[in-house]
C-alpha positions in Angstrom: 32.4 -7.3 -11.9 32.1 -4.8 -9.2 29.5 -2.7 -9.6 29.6 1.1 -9.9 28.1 3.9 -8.0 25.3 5.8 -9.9 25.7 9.3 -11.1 22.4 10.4 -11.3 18.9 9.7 -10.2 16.7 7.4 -11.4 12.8 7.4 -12.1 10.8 4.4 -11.3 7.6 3.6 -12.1 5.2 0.6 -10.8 2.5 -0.8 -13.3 0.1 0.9 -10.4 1.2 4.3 -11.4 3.3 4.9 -8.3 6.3 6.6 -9.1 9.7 6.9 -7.1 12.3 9.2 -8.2 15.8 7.9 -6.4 18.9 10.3 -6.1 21.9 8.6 -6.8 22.8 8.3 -3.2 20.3 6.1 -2.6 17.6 8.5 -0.8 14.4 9.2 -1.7 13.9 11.9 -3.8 10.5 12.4 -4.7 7.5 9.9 -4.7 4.0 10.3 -6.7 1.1 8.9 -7.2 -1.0 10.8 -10.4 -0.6 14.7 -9.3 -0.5 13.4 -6.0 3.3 13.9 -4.1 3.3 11.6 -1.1 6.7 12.9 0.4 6.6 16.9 1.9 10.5 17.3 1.5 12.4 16.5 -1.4 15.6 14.4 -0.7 18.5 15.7 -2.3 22.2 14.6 -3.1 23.5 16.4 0.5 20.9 15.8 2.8 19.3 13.1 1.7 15.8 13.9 3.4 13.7 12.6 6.2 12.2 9.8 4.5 14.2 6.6 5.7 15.0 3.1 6.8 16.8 2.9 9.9 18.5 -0.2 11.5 19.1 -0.4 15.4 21.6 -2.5 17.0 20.0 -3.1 20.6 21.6 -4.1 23.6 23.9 -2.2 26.1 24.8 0.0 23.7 22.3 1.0 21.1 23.6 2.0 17.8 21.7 2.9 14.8 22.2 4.0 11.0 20.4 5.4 8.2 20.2 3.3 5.4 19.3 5.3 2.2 21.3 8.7 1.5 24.6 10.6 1.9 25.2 8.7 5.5 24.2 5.6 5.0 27.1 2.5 4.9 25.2 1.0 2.3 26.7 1.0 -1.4 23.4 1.5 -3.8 22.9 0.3 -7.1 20.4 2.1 -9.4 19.7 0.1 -12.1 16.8 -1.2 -14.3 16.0 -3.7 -11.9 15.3 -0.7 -8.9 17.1 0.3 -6.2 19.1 -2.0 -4.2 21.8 -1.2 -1.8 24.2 -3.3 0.0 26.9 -3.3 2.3 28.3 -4.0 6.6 27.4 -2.0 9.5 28.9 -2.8 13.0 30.0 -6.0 11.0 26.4 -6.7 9.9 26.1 -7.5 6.5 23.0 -5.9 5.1 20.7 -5.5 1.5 17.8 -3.2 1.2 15.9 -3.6 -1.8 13.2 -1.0 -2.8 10.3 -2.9 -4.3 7.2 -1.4 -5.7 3.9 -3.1 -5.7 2.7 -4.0 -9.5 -1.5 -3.9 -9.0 -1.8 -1.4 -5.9 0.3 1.8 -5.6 1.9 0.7 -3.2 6.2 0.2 -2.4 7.8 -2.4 0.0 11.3 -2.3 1.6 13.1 -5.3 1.7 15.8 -5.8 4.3 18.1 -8.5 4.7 20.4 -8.1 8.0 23.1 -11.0 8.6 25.3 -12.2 11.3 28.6 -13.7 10.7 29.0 -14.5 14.3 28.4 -16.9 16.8 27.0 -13.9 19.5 23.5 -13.1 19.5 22.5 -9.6 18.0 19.2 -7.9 18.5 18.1 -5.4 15.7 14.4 -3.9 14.9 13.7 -0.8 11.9 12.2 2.3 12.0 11.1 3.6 8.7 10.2 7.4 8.5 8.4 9.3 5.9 6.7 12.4 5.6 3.8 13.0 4.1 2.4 15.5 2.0 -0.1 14.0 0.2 -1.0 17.3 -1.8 -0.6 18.3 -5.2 3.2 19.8 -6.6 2.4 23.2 -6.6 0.9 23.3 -3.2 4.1 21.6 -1.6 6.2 23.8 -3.5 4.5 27.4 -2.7 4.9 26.2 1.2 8.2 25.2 1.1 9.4 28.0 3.2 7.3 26.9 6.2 5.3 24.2 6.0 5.1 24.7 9.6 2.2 27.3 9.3 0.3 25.1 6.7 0.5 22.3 9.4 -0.6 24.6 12.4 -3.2 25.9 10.3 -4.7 22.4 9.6 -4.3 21.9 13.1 -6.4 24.6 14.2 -9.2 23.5 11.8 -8.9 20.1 13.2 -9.3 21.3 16.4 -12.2 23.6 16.1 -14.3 21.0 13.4 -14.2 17.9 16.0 -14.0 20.0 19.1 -10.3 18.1 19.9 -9.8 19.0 23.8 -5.6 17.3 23.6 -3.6 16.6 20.7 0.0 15.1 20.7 2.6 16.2 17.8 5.7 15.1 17.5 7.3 17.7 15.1 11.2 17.6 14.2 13.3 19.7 11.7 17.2 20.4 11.4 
């Protein structure tokens, strides 16, 4: 029976008290722990969001795909079970399976990459997430720049340890 794309998101929760709510796209939509939100932007349907698993295809000409969300070549199934998606990229079979810890709040990606070929193929991931680790409504009242509240921790950072050089890598569309 071939399965059928979701409709709607779905709300996981681990036996730890983590809890993943997953667009039906496949992207990460929101994850918690208690009152605490661990991801700063929300993915949504359209976007997805920056938190992501990315496969690279090395060699003379590196490639690379996001595998959760809206651009993703993966098919995902949202199901009692969890999240699990599955489909071919550059002819590489692939399965990523979202699996969250049951005694520590905690959440494990699974990834299965084959090759139907005789050639060799080098891959590696890259897995991005932001963090917020803050409360809702503190995420949520500096949504419109959470730039500012960054800079601002920065500064306190700075000043509290006396930090002479700092490096930040900081990236938005």
């Amino acid at each position: 029976m071939p399965a059928t794309k979701p409709t709607r998101p779905r709300r996981y929760e681990s036996p730890a008290g983590l809890v993943v709510h997953v667009n039906a796209n496949g992207s990460l939509r929101r994850m918690e722990h208690g009152d605490i939100v661990l991801n700063l932007f929300p993915g949504t349907e359209m976007e997805g969001g920056p938190a992501n698993v990315y496969l690279r295809r090395l060699g003379a000409h590196v490639a690379w795909t996001p595998l959760l969300g809206p651009c993703s070549p993966l098919t995902p199934r949202l199901d009692a079970a969890g999240l699990r998606a599955t489909g071919e990229w550059l002819g590489l079979p692939i399965t990523l399976t979202l699996v969250l810890a049951a005694g520590t709040p905690a959440w494990f990606w699974h990834v299965t990459v084959g090759n139907p070929t005789d050639a060799a193929v080098t891959v590696d991931l890259l897995y991005a997430q932001d963090l917020a680790l803050a409360q809702y409504g503190a995420i949520s009242r500096h949504a419109h720049d959470p730039l500012d509240e960054m800079l601002a921790g920065m500064n306190w950072i700075m000043e509290d340890h006396n930090v002479s050089a700092m490096h930040v890598a900081i990236g938005h569309d």
